[in-house]
C-alpha positions as CSV (number, residue, x, y, z in Angstrom):
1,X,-2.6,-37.0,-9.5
2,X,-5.2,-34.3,-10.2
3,X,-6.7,-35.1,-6.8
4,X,-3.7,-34.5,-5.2
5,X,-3.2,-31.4,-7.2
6,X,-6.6,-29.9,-5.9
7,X,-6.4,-30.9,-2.5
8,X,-3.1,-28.8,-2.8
9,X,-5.1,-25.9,-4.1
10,X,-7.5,-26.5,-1.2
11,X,-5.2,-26.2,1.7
12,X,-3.4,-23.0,0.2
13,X,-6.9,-21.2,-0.5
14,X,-7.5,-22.1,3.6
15,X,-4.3,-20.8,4.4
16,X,-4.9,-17.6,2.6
17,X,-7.7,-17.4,4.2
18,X,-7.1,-18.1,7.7
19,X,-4.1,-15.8,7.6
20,X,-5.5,-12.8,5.8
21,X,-8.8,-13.3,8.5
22,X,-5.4,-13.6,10.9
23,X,-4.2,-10.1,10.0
24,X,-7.9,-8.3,9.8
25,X,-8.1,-9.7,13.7
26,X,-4.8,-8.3,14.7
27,X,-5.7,-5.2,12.8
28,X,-8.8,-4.6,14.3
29,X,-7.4,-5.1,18.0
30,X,-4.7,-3.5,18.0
31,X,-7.0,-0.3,16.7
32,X,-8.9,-0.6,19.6
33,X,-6.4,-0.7,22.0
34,X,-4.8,2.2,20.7
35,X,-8.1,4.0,21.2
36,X,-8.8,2.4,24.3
37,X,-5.9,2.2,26.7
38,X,-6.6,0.8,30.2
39,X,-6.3,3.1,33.2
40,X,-5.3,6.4,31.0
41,X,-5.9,9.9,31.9
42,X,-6.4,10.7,28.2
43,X,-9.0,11.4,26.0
44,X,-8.2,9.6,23.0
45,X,-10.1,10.8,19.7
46,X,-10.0,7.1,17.5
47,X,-11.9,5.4,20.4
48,X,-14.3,3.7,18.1
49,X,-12.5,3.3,15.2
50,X,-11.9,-0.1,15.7
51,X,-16.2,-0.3,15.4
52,X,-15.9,1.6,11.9
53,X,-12.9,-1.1,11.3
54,X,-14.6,-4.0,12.0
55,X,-17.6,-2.8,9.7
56,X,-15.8,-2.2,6.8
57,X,-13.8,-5.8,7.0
58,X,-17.8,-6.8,7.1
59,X,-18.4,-5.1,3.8
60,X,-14.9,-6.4,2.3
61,X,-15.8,-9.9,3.0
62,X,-19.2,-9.8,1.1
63,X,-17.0,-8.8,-1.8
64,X,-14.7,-11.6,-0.6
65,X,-17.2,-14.7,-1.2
66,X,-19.2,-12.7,-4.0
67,X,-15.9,-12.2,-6.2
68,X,-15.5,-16.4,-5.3
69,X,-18.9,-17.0,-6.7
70,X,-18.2,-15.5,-10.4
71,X,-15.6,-16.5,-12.8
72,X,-12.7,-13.7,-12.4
73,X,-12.4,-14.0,-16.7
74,X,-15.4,-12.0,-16.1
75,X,-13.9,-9.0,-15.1
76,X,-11.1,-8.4,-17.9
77,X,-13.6,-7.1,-20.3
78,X,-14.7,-4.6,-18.3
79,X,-11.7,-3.5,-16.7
80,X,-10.8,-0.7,-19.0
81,X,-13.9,0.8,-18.3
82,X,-13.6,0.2,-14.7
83,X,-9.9,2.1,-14.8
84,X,-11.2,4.7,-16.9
85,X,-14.1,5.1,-14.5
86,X,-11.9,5.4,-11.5
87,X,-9.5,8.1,-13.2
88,X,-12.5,9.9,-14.0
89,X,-13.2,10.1,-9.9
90,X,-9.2,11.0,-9.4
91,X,-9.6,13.7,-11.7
92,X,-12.8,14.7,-9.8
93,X,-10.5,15.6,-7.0
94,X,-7.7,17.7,-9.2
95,X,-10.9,19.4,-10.4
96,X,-11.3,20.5,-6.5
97,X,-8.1,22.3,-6.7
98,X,-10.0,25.0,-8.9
99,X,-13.8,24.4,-8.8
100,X,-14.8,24.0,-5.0
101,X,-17.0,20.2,-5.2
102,X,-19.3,19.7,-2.0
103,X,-18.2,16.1,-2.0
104,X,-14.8,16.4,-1.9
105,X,-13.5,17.3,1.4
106,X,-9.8,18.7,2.1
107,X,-7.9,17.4,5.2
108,X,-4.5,18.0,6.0
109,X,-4.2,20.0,2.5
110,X,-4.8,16.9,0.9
111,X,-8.1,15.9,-1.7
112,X,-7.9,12.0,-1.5
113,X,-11.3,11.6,-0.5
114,X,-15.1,11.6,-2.1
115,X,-17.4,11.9,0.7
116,X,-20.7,9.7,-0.1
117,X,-24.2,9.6,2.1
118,X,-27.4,11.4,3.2
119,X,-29.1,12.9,6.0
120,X,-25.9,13.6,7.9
121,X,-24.1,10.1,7.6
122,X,-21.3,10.1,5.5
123,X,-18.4,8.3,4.7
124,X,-15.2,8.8,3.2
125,X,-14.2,6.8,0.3
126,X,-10.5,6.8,-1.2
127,X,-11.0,6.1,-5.4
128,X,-6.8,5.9,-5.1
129,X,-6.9,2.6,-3.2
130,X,-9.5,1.1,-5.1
131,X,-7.4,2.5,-8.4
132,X,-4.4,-0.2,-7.2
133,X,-6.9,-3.5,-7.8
134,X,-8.5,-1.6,-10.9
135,X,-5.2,-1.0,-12.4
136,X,-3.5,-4.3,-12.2
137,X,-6.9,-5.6,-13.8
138,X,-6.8,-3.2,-17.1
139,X,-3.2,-4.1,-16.9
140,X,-3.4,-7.8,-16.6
141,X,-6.1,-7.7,-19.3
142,X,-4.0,-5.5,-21.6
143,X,-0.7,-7.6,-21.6
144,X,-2.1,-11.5,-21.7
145,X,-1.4,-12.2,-25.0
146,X,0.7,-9.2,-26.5
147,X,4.2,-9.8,-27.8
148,X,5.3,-6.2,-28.7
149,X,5.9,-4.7,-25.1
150,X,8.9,-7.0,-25.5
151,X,10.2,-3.9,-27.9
152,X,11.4,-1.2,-25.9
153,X,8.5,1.0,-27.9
154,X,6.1,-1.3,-27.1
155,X,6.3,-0.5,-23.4
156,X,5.0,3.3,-24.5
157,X,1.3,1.7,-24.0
158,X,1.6,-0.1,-20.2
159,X,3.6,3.0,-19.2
160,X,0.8,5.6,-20.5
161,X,-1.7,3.4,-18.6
162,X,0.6,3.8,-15.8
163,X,1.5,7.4,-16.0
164,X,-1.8,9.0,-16.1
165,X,-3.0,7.4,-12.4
166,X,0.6,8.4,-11.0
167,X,0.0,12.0,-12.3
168,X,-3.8,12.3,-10.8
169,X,-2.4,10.2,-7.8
170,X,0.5,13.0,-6.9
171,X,-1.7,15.6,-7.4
172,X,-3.8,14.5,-4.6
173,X,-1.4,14.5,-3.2
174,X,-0.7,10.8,-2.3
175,X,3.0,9.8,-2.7
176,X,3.0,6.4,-1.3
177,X,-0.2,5.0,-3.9
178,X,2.6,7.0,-6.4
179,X,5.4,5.3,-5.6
180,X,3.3,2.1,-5.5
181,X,1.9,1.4,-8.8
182,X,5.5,1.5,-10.5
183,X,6.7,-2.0,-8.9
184,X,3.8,-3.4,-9.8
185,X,4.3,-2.5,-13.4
186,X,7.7,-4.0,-13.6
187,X,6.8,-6.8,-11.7
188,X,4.2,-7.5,-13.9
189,X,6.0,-6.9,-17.3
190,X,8.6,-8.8,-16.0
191,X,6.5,-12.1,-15.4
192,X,4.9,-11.1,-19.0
193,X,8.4,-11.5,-20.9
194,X,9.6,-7.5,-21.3
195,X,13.5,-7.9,-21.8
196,X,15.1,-7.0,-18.4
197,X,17.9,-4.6,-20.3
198,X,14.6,-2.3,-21.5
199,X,13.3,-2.4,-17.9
200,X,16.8,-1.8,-16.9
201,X,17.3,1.5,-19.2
202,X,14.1,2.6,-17.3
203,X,15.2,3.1,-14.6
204,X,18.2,4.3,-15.0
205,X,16.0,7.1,-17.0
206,X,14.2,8.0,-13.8
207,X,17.1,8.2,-11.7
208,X,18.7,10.7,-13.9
209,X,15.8,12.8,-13.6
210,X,15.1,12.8,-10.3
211,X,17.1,15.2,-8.7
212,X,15.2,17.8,-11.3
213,X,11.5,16.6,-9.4
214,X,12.3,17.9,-6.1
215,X,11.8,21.2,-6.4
216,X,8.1,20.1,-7.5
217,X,7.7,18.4,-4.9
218,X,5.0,19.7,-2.4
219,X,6.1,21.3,0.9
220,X,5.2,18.1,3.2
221,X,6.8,15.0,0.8
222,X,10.3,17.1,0.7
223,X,10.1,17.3,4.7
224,X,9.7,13.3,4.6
225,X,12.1,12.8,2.5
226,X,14.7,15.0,4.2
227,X,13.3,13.7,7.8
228,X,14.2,10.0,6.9
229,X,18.1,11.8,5.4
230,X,18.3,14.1,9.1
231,X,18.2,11.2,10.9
232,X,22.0,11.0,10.6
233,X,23.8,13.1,12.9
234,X,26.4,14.5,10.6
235,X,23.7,15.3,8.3
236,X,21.9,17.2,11.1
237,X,25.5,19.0,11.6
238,X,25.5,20.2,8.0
239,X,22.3,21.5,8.2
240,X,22.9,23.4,11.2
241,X,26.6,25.0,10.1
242,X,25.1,25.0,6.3
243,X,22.7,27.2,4.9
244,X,22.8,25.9,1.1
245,X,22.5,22.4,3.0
246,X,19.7,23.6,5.3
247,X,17.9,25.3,2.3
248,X,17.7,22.3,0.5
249,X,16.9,20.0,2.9
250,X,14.2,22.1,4.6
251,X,13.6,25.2,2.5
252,X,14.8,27.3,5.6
253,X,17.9,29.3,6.5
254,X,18.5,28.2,10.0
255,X,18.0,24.5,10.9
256,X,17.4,23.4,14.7
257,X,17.6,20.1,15.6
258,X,15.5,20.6,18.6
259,X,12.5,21.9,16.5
260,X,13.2,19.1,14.1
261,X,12.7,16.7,16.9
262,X,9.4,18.1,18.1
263,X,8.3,18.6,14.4
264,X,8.9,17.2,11.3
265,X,10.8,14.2,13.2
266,X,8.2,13.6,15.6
267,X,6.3,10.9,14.3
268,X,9.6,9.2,13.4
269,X,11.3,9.5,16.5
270,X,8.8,8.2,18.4
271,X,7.9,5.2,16.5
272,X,11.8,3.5,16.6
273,X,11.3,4.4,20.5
274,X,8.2,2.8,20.5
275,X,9.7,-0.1,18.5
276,X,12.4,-0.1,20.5
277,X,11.3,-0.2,23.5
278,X,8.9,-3.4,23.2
279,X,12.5,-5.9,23.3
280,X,11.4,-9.2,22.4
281,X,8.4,-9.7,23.9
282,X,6.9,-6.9,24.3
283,X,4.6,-4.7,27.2
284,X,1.7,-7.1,27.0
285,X,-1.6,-5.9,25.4
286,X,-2.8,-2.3,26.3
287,X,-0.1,-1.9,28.1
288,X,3.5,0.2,28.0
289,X,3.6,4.0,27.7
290,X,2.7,4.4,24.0
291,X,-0.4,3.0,24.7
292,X,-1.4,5.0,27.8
293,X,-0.7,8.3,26.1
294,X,-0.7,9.5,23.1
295,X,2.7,10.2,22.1
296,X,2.2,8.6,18.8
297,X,-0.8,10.1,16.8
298,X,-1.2,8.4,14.0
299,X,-0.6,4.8,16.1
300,X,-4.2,3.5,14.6
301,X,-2.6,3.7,10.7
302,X,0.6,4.8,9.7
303,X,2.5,3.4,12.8
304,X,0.3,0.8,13.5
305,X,3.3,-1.4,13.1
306,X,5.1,0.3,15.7
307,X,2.4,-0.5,18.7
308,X,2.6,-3.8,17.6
309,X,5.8,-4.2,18.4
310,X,5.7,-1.9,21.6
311,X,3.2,-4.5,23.0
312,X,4.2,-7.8,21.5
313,X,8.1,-6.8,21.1
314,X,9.9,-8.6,18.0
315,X,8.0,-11.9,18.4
316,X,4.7,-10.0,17.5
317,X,6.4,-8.4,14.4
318,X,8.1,-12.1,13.6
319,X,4.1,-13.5,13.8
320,X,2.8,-10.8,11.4
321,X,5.6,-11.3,8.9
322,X,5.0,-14.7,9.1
323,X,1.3,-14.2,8.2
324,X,2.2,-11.9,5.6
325,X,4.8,-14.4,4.0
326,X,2.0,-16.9,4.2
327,X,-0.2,-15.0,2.0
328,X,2.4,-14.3,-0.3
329,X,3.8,-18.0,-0.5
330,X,0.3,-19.2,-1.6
331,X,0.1,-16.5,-4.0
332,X,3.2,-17.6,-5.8
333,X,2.1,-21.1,-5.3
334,X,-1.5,-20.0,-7.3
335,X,0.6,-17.9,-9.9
336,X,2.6,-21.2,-10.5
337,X,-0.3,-23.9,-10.6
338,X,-2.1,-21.5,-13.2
339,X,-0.9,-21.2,-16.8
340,X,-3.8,-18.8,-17.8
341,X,-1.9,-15.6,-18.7
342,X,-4.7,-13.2,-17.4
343,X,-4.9,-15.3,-14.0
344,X,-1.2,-15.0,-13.4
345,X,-0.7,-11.3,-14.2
346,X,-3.2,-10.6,-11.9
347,X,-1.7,-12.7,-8.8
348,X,1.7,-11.0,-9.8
349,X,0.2,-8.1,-9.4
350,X,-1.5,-8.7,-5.8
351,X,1.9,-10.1,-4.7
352,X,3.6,-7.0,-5.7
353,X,0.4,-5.0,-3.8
354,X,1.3,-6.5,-0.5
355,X,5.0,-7.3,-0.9
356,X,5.4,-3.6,-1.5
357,X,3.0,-2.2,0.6
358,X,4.9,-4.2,4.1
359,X,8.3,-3.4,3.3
360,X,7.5,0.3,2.7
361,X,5.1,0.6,5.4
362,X,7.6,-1.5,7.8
363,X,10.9,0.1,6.7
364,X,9.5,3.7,7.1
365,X,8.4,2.6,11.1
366,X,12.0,2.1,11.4
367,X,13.5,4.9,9.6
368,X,15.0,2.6,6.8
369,X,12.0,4.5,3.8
370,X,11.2,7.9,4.1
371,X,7.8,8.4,5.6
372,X,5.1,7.7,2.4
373,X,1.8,7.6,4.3
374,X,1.6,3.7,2.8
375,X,-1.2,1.7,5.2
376,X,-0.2,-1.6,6.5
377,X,-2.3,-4.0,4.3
378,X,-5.6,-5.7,6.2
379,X,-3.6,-4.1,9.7
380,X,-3.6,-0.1,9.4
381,X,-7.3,1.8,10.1
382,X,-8.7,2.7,6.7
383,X,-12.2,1.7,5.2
384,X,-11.0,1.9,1.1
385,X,-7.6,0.4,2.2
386,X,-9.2,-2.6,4.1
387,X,-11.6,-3.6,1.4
388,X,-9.3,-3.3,-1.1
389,X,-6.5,-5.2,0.2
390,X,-9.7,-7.9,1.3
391,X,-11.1,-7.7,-2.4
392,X,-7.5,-8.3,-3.8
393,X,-7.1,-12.1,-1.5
394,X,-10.7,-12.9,-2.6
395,X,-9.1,-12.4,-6.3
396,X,-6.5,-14.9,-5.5
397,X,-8.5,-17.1,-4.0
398,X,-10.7,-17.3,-7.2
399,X,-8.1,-17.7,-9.1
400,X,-6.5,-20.7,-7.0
401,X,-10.4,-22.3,-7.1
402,X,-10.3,-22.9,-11.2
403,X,-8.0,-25.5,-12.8
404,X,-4.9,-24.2,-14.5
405,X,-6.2,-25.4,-18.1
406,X,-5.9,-23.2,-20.9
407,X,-6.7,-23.8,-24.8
408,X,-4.9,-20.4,-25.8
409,X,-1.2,-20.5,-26.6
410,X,1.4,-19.5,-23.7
411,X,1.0,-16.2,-22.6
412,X,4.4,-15.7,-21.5
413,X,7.9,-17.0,-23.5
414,X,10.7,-15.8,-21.9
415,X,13.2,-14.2,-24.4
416,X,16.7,-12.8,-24.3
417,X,17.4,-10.0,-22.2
């Protein structure tokens, strides 16, 4: 029986890994064919970003096999310090705002970046991606054996732990890291035993108190949020005949839905025609009129999704959900054969990572989400987001390698709501 058990374990870690080395190889091609199109007139600026790609899924798969040859238990003791480290480096960046650093560049009126190097090479590191992994480590090691988060007061300590990376995150600012770390908390307390009623009365706490955050909201994540609302037409007619209505949606008197279009709605527009336009099987690699000019800019990261399915049409987009589910099915598959609280919080937390990541990152492509600026996990161009997404399957994968044997008593009894 325990041999068939293992061999189990086996062919799920192979399919984790075949389809997260699936998704870096689609990733990586699809960058270079948005930088390279065949036979176009164009000079396009992220022609060898696919080369800086490939690199960096190079440097995430040494962490890959290194994390597989230590025993993960090894990293919970650390991991507060590891968090604490990592908010130190976020606040680093809020420290920019008012004391110009050298190593902190500013692009797109955004500090998300420490730039590390020497003699003119540098590189651009994000500490909020690798703040993700780091968090649902402190947070996995803070909840494995506690009992009193199951009191609504005893949630005060997982939300603090919580609430301080959202505030340095936002004041980046980075929305979509924001909005991502909050799933992954009640996902996590969830699978730890917290009484759905408490997790409930949450959130009906932050929905009465959001309409009071938007006028804090910076400049650029109010436009999102009203482009993904002024998609609907009699929306755009209330804007337009409205002034209160146009104020609040775009802090002007006078809307035009022309400028919109050729604005604020540009990147969205064009990525449901680019969607669109691929049908079911798409242009064909390189090929179709979003990949010969560049009437998509951000077609390497954001809207990667969206030239995948301009070239490969819906059967490309069902292939990469398919990969994605795969990954996720053998993460609930390693969160099931484990009963080692600390092994299971952590897997709960990586499936929440990419579960969230895709349908945010997906939706928004489509005009479902407002626009958050969330990468496509081991797909979209990004160094930081590439090796974190790599280091957080290598996580899983050592998890899936040890036997689910524990002496301790369960970690998680499931109580009344």
């Amino acid at each position: 029986m325990l041999r068939i058990f293992q061999g189990r374990l086996i062919i799920v870690r192979i399919t984790l890994l075949a389809a997260m080395l699936s998704l870096i190889g689609i990733g990586i091609a699809t960058i270079y064919a948005s930088g390279n199109p065949p036979e176009s007139t164009e000079t396009f600026v992220h022609a060898s970003a696919w080369k800086k790609q490939l690199a960096f899924a190079v440097v995430g798969l040494f962490f890959f096999f290194m994390l597989n040859l230590i025993d993960y238990h090894w990293l919970g003791p650390p991991s507060y310090w590891m968090y604490a480290a990592c908010l130190g480096v976020l606040s680093l960046l809020l420290l920019d705002k008012y004391i110009d650093l050298p190593f902190v560049p500013v692009i797109n009126y955004s500090r998300r970046w420490i730039r590390i190097g020497f003699a003119g090479h540098y590189q651009q590191i994000q500490p909020s991606e690798f703040c993700k992994i780091l968090y649902i480590l402190a947070l996995a090691w803070y909840l494995r054996f506690r009992r009193n988060y199951r009191k609504f007061w005893g949630l005060v300590g997982p939300f603090v732990l919580t609430l301080v990376a959202m505030a340095l995150i936002l004041f980046e600012p980075d929305l979509g890291t924001v909005l991502l770390l909050m799933p992954i908390l009640f996902a996590m307390l969830f699978v730890a035993g917290a009484k759905v009623k408490h997790l409930f009365l949450i959130i009906l706490l932050a929905a009465a108190v959001s309409p009071f955050l938007w006028d804090n909201l910076n400049g650029y994540q109010r436009s999102r949020i009203s482009s993904f609302l002024l998609q609907n037409e009699w929306i755009q007619k209330k804007a337009e005949t409205n002034t209160n209505v146009s104020k609040l949606l775009t802090g002007r008197d006078h809307f035009s839905v022309e400028i919109w279009k050729q604005d604020k709605g540009y990147h969205l527009i064009h990525s449901k025609l680019a969607i669109a336009s691929g049908g079911l099987t798409g242009y064909g690699y390189r090929q179709g009129p979003y990949m010969k000019y560049p009437k998509l800019p951000e077609r390497h990261n954001d809207f990667i999704f969206s030239i995948i399915a301009h070239q490969w049409g819906l059967l490309g987009c069902l292939a990469v959900f398919v990969l994605y589910g795969a990954i996720i099915a053998c993460g609930m598959e390693i969160v099931w054969s484990n009963t080692e609280p600390f092994a299971r919080l952590i897997a709960v937390g990586i499936i929440t990572m990419f579960l969230m990541q895709v349908i945010v990152n997906t939706c928004m492509t489509v005009g479902l989400m407002p626009i958050t600026g969330l990468t496509l996990p081991l797909v979209s161009y990004g160094g930081s987001s590439l090796v974190v997404n790599i280091i957080a399957v290598g996580l899983l994968n050592s998890i899936g390698r040890t036997r689910p044997f524990s002496v301790a008593g369960k970690g998680f009894e499931r109580r009344s709501l």
